[in-house]
C-alpha positions in Angstrom: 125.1 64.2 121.8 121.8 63.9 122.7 119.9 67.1 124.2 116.3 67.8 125.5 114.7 71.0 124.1 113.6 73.3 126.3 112.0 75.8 123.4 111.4 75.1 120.2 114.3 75.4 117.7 113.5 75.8 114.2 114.2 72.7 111.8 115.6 71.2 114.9 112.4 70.1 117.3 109.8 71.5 119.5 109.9 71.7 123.3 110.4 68.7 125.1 112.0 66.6 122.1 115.0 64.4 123.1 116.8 65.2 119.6 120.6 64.1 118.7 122.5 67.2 117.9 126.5 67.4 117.2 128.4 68.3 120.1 129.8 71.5 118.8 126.1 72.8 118.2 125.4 71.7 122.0 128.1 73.5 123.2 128.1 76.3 121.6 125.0 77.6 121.1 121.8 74.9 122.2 123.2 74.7 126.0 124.8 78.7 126.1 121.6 80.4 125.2 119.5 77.8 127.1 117.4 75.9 124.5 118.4 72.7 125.3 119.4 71.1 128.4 122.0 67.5 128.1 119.9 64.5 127.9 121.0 62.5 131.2 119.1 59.8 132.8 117.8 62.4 136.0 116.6 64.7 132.8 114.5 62.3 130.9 113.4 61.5 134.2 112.6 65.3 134.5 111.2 65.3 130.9 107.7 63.8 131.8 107.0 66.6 134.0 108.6 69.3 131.5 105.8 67.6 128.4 102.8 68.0 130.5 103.9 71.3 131.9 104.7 72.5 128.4 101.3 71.7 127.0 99.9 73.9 129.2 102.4 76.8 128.7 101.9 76.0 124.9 98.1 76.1 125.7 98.4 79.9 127.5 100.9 81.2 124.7 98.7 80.1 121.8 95.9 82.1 123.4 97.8 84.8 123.8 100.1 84.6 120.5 96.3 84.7 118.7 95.5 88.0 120.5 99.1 89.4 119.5 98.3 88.2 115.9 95.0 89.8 115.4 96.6 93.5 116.6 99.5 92.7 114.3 97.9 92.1 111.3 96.0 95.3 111.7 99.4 97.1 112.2 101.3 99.1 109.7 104.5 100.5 110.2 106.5 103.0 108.4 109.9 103.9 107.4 111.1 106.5 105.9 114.9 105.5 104.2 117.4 107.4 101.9 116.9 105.7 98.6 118.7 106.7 95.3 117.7 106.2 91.6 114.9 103.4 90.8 113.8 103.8 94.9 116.6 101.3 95.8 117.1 101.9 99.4 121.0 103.2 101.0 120.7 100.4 103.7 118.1 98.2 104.4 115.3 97.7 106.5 115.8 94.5 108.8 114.0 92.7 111.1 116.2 94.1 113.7 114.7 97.2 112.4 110.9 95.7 112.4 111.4 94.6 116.0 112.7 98.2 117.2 109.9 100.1 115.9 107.2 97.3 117.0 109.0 97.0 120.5 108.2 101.4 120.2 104.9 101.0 119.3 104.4 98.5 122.6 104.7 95.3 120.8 107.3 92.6 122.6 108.4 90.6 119.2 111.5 88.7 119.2 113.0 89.4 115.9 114.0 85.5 115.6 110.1 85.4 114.8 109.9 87.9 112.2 110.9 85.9 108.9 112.5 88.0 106.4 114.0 85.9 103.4 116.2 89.0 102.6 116.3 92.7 103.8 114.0 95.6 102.5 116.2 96.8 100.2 113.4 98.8 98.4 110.8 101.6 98.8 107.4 100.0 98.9 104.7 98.2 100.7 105.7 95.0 102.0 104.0 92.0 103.8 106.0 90.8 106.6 105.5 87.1 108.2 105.4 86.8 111.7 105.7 83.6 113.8 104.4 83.9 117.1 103.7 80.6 117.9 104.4 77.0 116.4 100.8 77.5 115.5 99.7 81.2 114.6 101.1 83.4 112.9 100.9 87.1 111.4 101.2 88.8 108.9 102.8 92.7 109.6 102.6 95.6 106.5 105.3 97.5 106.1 105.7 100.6 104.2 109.5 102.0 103.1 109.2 105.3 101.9 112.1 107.2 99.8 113.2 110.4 102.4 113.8 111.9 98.8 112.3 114.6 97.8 109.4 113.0 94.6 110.1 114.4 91.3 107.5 116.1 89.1 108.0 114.9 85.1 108.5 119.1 84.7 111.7 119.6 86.3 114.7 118.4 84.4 117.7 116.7 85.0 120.9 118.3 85.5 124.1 116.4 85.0 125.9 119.3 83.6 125.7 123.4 85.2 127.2 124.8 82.2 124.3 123.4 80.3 121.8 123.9 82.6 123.2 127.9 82.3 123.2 128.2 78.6 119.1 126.7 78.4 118.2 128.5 81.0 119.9 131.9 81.5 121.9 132.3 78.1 124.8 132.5 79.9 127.9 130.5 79.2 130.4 129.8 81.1 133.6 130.7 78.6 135.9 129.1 81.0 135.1 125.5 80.1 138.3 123.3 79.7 
């Protein structure tokens, strides 16, 4: 089935492309979520006008995707997580998660354009790709902080109380099975 893009679908085309897709993708998602429109004769008819209005919509968005981009890369944004041992994370943080706090902050980000190979799935400072454009893009940090309270290299660890009572108290608990 052939299809007209009417935004740019990734590893697929850019707006305006007359691209053959399988049926099922058409019907299910290209033509549902209106990214595509069917290729008839009136819309490649249509598509001359669509090109030369998309250059300049492409034209506006660029200028205003490099404005976004410049105030994003100066951006950090921080989460605070419950992590256990080695500050591996309970959870993750997504780009669901990116797009919340950035749509908090005043930012409109889509989270199809924040590119995350995998989930934060660990305390740290990450750098976070951004796509706003076919064009520009940005680069967000992030910073995942462990919501646990840090260790001091004093403090021991306990695994056992009855041990922790005879070091520390000379007590013993007798009543050890």
């Amino acid at each position: 089935m052939e299809v007209i893009l009417k935004d740019d679908v990734n590893k697929l085309g850019h707006r305006g492309d007359v691209v053959k897709v399988a049926e099922g993708y058409a019907r299910n998602y290209l033509l549902p979520t209106k990214l595509a429109m069917e290729a008839t004769p009136a819309n490649k008819a249509v598509i001359e006008q669509m090109k030369a209005s998309a250059i300049r919509k492409s034209a506006s968005e660029k200028g205003g995707a490099e404005e976004l981009a410049v105030k994003l890369n100066e951006l950090v944004l921080n989460f605070e997580r419950k992590a256990g041992d080695g500050e591996h994370l309970f959870g993750s943080v997504t780009s669901q998660d990116i797009a919340h706090e950035l749509e908090l902050q005043g930012y409109k980000v889509d989270r199809r354009k924040i590119h995350l190979e995998h989930p934060l799935k660990s305390a740290g400072e990450f750098h976070v790709p951004i796509k706003l454009h076919r064009e520009v893009s940005a680069h967000l940090q992030v910073n995942i902080k462990s919501d646990a309270p840090e260790r001091t290299g004093d403090e021991p660890e306990v695994e056992d109380d009855t041990v922790f009572k005879s070091l520390y108290t000379g007590e013993l608990d007798d009543n050890r099975d």
